[in-house]
Backbone and ligand atoms as CSV (ligand in chain L), in Angstrom:
chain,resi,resn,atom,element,x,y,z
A,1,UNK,N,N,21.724,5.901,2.757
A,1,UNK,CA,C,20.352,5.616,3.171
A,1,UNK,C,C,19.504,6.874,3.001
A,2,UNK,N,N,18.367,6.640,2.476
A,2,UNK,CA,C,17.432,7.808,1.959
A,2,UNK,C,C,16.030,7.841,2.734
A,3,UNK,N,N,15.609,8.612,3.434
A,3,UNK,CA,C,14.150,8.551,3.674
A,3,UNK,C,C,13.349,8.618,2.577
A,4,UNK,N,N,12.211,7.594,2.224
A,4,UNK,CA,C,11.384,7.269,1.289
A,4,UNK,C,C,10.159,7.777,1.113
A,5,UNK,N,N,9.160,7.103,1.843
A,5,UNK,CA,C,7.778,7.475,2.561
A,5,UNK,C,C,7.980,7.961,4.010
A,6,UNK,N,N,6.549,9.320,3.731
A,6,UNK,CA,C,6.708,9.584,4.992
A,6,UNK,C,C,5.401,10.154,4.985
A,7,UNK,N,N,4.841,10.296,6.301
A,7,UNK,CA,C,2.972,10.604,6.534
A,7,UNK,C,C,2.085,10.210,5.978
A,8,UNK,N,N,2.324,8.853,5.979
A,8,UNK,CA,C,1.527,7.715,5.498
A,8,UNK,C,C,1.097,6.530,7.134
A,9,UNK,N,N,-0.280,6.214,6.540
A,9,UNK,CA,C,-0.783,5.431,8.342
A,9,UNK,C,C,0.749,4.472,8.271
A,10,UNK,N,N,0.331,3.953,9.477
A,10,UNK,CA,C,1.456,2.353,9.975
A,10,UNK,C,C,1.047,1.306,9.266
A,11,UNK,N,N,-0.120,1.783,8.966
A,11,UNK,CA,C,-0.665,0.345,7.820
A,11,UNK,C,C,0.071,0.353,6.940
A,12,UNK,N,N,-0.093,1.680,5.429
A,12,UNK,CA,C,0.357,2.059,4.481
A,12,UNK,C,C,2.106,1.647,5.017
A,13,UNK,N,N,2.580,1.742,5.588
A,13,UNK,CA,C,3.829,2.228,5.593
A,13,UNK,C,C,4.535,0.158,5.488
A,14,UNK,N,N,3.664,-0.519,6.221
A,14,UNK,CA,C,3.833,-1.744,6.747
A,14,UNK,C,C,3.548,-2.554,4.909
A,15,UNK,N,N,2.602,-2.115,4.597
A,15,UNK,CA,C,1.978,-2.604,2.949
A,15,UNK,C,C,3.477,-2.233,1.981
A,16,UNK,N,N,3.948,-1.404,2.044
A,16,UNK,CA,C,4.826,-0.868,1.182
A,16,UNK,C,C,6.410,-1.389,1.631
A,17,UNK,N,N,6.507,-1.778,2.728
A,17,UNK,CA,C,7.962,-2.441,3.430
A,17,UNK,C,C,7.598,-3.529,2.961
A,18,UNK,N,N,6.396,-4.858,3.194
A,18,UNK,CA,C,6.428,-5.890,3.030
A,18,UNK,C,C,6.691,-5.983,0.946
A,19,UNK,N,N,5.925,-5.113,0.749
A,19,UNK,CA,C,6.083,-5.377,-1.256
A,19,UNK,C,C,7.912,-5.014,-1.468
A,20,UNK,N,N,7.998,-4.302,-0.935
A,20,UNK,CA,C,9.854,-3.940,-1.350
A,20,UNK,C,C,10.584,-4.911,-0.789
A,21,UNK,N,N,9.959,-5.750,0.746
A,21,UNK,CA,C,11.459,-6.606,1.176
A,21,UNK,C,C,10.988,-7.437,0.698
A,22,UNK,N,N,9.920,-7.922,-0.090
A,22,UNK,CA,C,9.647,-9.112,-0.443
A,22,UNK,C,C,10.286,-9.410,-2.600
A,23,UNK,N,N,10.240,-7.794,-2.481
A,23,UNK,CA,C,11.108,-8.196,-4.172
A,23,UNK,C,C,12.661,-7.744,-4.014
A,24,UNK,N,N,12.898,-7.729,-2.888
A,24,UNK,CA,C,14.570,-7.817,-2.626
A,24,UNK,C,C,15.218,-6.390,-1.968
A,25,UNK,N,N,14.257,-5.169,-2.064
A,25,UNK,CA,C,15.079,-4.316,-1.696
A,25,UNK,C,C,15.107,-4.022,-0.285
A,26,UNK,N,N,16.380,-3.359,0.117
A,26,UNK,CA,C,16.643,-3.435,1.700
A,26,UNK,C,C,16.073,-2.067,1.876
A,27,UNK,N,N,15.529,-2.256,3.082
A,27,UNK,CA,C,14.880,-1.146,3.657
A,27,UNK,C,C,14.618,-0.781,5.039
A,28,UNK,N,N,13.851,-0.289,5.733
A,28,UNK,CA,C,13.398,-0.335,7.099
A,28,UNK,C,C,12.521,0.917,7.277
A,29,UNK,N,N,11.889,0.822,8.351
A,29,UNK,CA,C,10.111,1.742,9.471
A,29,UNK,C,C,11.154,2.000,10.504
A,30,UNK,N,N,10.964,3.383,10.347
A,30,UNK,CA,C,11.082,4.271,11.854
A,30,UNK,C,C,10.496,4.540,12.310
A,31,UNK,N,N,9.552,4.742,13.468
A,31,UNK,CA,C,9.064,5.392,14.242
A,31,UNK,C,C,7.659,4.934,14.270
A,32,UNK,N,N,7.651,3.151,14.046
A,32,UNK,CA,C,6.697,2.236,13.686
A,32,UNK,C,C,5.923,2.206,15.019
A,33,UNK,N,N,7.006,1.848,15.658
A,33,UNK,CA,C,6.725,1.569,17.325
A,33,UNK,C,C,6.069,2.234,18.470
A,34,UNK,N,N,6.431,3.344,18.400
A,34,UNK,CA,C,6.660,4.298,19.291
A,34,UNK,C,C,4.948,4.822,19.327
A,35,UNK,N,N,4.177,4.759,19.034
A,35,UNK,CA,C,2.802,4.820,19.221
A,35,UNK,C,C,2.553,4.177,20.459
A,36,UNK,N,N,2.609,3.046,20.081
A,36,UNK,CA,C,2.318,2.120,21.330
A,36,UNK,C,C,2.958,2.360,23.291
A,37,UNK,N,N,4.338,3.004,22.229
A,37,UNK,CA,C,4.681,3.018,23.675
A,37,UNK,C,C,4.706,3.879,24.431
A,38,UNK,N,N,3.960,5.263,23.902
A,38,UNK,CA,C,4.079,6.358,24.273
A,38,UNK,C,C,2.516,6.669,24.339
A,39,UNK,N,N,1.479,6.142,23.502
A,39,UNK,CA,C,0.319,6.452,23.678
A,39,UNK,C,C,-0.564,7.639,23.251
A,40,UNK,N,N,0.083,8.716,23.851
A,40,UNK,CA,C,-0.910,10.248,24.283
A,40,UNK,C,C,-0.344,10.787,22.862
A,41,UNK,N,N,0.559,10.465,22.388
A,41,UNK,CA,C,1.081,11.610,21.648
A,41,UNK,C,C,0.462,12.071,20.097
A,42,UNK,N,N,-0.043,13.269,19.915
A,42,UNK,CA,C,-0.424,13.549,18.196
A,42,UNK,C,C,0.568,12.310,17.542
A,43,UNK,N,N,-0.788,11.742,16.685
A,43,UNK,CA,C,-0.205,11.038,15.447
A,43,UNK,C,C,0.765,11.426,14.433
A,44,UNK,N,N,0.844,12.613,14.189
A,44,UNK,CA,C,1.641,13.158,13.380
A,44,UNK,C,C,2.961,13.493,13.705
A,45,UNK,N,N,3.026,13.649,15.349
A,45,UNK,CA,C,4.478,13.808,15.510
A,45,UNK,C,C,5.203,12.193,15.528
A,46,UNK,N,N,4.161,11.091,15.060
A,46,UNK,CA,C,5.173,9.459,15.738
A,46,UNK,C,C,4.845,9.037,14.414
A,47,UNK,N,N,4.703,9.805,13.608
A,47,UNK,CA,C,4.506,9.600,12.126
A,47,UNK,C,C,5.316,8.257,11.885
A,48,UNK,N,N,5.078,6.988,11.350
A,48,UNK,CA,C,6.296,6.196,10.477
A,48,UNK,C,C,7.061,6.806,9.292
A,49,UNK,N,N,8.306,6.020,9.109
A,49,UNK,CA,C,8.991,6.694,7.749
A,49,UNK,C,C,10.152,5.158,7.416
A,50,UNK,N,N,9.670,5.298,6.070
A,50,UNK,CA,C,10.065,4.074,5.347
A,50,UNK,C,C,11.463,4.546,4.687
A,51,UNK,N,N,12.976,3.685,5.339
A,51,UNK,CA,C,14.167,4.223,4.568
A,51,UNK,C,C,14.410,3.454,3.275
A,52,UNK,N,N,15.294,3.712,2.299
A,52,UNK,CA,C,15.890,2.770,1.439
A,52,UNK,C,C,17.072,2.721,1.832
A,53,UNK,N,N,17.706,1.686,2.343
A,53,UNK,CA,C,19.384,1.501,2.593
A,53,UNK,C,C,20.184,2.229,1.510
A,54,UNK,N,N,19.718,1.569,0.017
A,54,UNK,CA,C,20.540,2.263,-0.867
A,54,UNK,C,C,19.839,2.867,-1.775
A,55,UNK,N,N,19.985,4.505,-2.029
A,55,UNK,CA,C,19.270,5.436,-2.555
A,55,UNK,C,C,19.337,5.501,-4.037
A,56,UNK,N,N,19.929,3.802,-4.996
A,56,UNK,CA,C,19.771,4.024,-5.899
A,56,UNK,C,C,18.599,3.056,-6.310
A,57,UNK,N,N,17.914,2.223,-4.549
A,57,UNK,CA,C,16.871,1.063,-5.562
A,57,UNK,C,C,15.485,1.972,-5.463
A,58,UNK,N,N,15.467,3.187,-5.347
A,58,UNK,CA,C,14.433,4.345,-5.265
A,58,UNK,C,C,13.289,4.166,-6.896
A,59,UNK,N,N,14.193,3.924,-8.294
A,59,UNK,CA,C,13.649,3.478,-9.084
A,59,UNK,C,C,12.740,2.447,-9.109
A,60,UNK,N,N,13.362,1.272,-8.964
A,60,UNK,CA,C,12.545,-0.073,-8.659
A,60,UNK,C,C,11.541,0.314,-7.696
A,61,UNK,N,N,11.820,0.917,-6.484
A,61,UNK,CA,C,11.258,0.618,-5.503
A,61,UNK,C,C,9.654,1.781,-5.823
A,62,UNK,N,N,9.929,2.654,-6.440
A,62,UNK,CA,C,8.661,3.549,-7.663
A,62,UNK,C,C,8.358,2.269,-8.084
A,63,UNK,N,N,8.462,1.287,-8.862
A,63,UNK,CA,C,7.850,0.300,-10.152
A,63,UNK,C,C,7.403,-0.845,-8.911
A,64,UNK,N,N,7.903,-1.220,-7.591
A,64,UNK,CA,C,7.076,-2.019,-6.898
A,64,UNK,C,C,6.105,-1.543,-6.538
A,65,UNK,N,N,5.854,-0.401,-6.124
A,65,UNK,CA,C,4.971,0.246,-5.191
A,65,UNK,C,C,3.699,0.955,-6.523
A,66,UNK,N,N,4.071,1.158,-7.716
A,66,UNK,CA,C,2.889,1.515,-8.705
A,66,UNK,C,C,2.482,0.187,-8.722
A,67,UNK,N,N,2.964,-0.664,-8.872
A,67,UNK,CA,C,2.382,-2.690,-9.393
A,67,UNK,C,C,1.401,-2.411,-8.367
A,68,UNK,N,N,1.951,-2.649,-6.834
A,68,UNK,CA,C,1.168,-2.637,-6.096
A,68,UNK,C,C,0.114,-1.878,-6.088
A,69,UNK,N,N,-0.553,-1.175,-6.207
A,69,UNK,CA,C,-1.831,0.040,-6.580
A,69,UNK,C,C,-2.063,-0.390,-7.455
A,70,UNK,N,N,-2.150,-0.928,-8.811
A,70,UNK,CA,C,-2.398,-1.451,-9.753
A,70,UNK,C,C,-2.780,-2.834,-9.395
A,71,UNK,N,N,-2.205,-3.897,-8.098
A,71,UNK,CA,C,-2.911,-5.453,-7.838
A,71,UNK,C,C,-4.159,-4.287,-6.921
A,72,UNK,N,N,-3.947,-4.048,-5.878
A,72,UNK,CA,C,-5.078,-3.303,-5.562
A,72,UNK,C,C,-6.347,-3.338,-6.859
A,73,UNK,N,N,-6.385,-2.145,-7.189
A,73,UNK,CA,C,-7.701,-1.607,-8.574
A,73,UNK,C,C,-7.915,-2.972,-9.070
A,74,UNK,N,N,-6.997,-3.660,-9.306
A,74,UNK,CA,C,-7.761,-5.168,-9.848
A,74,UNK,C,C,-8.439,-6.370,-9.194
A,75,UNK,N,N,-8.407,-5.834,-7.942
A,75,UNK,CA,C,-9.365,-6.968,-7.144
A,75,UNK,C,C,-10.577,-6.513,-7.156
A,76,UNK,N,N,-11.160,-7.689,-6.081
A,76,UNK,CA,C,-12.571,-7.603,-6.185
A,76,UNK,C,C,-13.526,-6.361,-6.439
A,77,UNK,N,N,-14.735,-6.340,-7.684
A,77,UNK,CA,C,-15.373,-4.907,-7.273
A,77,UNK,C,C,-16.825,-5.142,-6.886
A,78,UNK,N,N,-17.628,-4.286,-6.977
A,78,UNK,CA,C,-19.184,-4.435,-6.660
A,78,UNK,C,C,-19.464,-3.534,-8.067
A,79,UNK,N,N,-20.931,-4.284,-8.411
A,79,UNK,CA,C,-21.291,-3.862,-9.520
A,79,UNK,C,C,-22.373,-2.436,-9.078
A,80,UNK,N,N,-22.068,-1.123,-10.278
A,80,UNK,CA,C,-22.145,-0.285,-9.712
A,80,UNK,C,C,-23.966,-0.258,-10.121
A,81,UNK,N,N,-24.902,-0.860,-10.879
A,81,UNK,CA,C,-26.306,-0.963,-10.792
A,81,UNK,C,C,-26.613,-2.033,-10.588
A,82,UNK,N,N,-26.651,-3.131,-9.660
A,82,UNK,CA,C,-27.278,-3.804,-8.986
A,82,UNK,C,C,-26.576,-4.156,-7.676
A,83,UNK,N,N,-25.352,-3.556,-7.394
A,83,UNK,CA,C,-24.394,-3.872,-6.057
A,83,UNK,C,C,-24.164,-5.211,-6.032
A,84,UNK,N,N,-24.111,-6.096,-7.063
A,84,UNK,CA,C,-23.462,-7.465,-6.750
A,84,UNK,C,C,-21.993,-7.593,-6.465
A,85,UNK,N,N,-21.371,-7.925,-5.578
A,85,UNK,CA,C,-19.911,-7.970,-5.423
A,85,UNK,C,C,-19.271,-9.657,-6.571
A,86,UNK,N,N,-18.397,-8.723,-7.001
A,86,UNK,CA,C,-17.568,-9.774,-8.343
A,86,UNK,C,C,-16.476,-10.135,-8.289
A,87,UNK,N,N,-15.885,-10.610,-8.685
A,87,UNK,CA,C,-14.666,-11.589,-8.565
A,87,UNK,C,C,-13.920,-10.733,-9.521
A,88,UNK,N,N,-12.605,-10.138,-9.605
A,88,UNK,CA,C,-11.858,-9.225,-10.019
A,88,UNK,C,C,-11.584,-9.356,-11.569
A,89,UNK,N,N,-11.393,-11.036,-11.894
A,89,UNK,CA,C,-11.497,-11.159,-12.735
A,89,UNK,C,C,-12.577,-10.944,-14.306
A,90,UNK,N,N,-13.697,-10.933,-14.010
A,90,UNK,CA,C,-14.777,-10.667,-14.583
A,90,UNK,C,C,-14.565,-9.275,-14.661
A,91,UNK,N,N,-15.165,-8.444,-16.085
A,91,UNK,CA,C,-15.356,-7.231,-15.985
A,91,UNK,C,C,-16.549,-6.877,-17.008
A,92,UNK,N,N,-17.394,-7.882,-16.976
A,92,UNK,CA,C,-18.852,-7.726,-16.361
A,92,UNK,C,C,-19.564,-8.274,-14.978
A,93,UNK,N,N,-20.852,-7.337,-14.674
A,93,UNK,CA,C,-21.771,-8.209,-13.624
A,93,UNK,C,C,-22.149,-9.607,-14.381
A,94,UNK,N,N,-22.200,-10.224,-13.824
A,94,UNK,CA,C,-22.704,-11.900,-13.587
A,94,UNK,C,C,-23.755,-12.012,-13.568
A,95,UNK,N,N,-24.430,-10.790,-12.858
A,95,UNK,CA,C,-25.970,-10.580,-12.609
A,95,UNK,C,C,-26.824,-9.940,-13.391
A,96,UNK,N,N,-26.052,-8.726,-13.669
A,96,UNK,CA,C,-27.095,-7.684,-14.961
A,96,UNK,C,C,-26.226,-7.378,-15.855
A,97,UNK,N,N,-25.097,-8.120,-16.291
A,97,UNK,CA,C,-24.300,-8.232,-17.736
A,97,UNK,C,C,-24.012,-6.125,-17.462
A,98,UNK,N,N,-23.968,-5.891,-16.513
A,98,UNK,CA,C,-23.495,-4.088,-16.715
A,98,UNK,C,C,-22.154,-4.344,-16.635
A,99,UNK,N,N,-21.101,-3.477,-17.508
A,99,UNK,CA,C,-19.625,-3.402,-17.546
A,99,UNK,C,C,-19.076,-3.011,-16.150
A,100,UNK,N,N,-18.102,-3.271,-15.868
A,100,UNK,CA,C,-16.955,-2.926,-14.863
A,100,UNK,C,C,-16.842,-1.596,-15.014
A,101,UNK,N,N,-17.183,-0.652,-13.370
A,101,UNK,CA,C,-16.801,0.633,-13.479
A,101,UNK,C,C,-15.571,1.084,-12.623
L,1,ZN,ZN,ZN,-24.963,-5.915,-11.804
């Protein structure tokens, strides 16, 4: 077992467990919890940290986590001279034919 991610929010850490257990690799969040139950304490010392059970799906688990950042950048954008918000697919405005920036 390998520590993976680490000093990344509980969000980030929660986004990146669900994309890996959801394309098969085993994993687990340490120190997910312990915010809550402790409260007062610097964020940085209750930091989360994402393990890989087995330290050889570290490859794959690089090629889930770039996809992912890559579905990210391809959703929705706003057009950057008239601020119309667009549908990800399009990569022109709808509104003033300006390209996708
Ligand atoms: Zn526009």
């Amino acid at each position: 077992m390998i520590r993976y991610k680490s000093g990344l929010t509980p969000f980030i850490i929660q986004q990146y467990y669900d994309a890996l257990t959801t394309q098969g690799i085993r994993c687990l969040v340490r120190n997910q919890f312990i915010s809550g139950a402790l409260g007062e304490l610097p964020a940085q010392d209750i930091e989360p940290e994402l393990w890989l059970l087995n330290a050889e799906d570290i490859v794959f688990a690089e090629a889930v986590l770039q996809s992912l950042k890559e579905d990210c950048a391809t959703r929705a954008w706003v057009c950057s001279a008239c601020e119309e918000p667009q549908e990800a697919e399009f990569n022109l405005c709808w509104n003033c034919l300006s390209p996708k920036r």
